[in-house]
N, C-alpha and C positions, 0 to 999 in steps of 0.2 A: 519091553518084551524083546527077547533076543532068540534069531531063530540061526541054531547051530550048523543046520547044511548053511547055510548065506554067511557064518564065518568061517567055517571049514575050506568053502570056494572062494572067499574074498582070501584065504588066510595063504592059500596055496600060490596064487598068483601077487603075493607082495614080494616076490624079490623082482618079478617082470615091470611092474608098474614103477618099483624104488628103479630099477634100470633106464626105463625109461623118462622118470622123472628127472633124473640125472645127466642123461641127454639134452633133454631141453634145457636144464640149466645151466648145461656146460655150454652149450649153445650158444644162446643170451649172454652170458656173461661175456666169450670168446668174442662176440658181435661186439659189445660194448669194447673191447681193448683194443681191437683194431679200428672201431671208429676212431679213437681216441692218438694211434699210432700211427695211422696210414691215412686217416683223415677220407674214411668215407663214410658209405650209408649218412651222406648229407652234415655229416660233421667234419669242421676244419681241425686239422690234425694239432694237436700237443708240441710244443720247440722239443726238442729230446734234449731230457735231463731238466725240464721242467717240472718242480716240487708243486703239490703232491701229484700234481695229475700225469705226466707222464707215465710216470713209477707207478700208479694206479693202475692206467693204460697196457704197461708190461704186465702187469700180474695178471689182471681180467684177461688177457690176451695169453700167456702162457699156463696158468690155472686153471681158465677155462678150457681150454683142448684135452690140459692132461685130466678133466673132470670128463667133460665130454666120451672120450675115449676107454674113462673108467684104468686108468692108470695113474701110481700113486694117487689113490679118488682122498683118501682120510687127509695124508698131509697136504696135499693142494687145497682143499676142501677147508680146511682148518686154516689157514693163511687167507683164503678170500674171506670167508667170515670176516675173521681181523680185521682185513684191508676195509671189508663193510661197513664194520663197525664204527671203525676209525673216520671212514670218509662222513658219515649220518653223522659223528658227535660233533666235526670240526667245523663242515661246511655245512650242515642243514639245521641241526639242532641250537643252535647262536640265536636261528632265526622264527623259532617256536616251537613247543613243547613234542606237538603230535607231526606226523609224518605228512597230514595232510594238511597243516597249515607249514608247512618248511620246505615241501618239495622233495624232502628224502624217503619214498614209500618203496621205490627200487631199491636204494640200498640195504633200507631194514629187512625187505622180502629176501634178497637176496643172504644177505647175513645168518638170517633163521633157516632158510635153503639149506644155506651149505652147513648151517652147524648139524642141521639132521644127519646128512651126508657123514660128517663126522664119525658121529653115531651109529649110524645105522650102516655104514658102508656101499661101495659102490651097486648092490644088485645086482639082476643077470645082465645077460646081454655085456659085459667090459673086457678087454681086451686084458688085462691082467687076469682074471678068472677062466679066460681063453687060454693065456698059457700058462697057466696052475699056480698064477701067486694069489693075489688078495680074492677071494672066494663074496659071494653074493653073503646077502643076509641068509639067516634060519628063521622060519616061521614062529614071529612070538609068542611065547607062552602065554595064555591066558589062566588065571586061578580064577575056578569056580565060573566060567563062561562056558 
């Protein structure tokens, strides 16, 4: 049963929520590449120009701000995917099928994160859409809702 004021009001406020979801995951990920480059937040840093994980390190940590910040959100966006992707098949997936027996449940979250992001684009609240490039989402159509 579907009551149309309760998506009209949820439908109004999805580019605020995609905005802010996109924060926190610019976030998180930004956290993870400087753990991994500067060797905090309790992790000892990456040798620079150590394969994969430095170069993993730079992305999360350059990809994530420009996500964070909601500036180029699609192609930064589109590149950590990747980077997700890639990191789950080489290093977690060797070692069991599902994420929760391999230890890779971050990086497939994150993967599927940022492909939405892709998709869907940066939301309100980004610093491109502030000065009139890449624009939030539009309210999606529903047929027959």
């Amino acid at each position: 049963m579907s009551n149309p004021r309760l998506n009209d009001w949820l439908t109004t406020r999805q580019p605020l929520v995609l905005g802010l979801f996109r924060i926190v995951l610019g976030l998180l990920f930004a956290s993870e590449g400087a753990a991994t480059i500067f060797g905090v937040l309790d992790r000892k840093a990456s040798p620079v120009g150590d394969w994969p994980f430095w170069y993993a390190g730079l992305i999360e940590l350059v990809c994530g701000v420009l996500v964070l910040l909601g500036v180029a959100t699609r192609p930064a966006a589109f590149l950590s995917s990747g980077a997700m992707a890639f990191a789950y098949f080489t290093e977690h997936q060797p070692d069991g099928l599902f994420p929760l027996q391999n230890g890779g449940l971050a990086p497939v979250l994150f993967c599927w994160g940022f492909l939405l992001l892709v998709f869907s684009g940066p939301g309100a609240l980004s610093l491109s859409g502030a000065l009139g490039g890449e624009r939030g989402t539009r309210p999606a159509v529903h047929a027959g809702s």
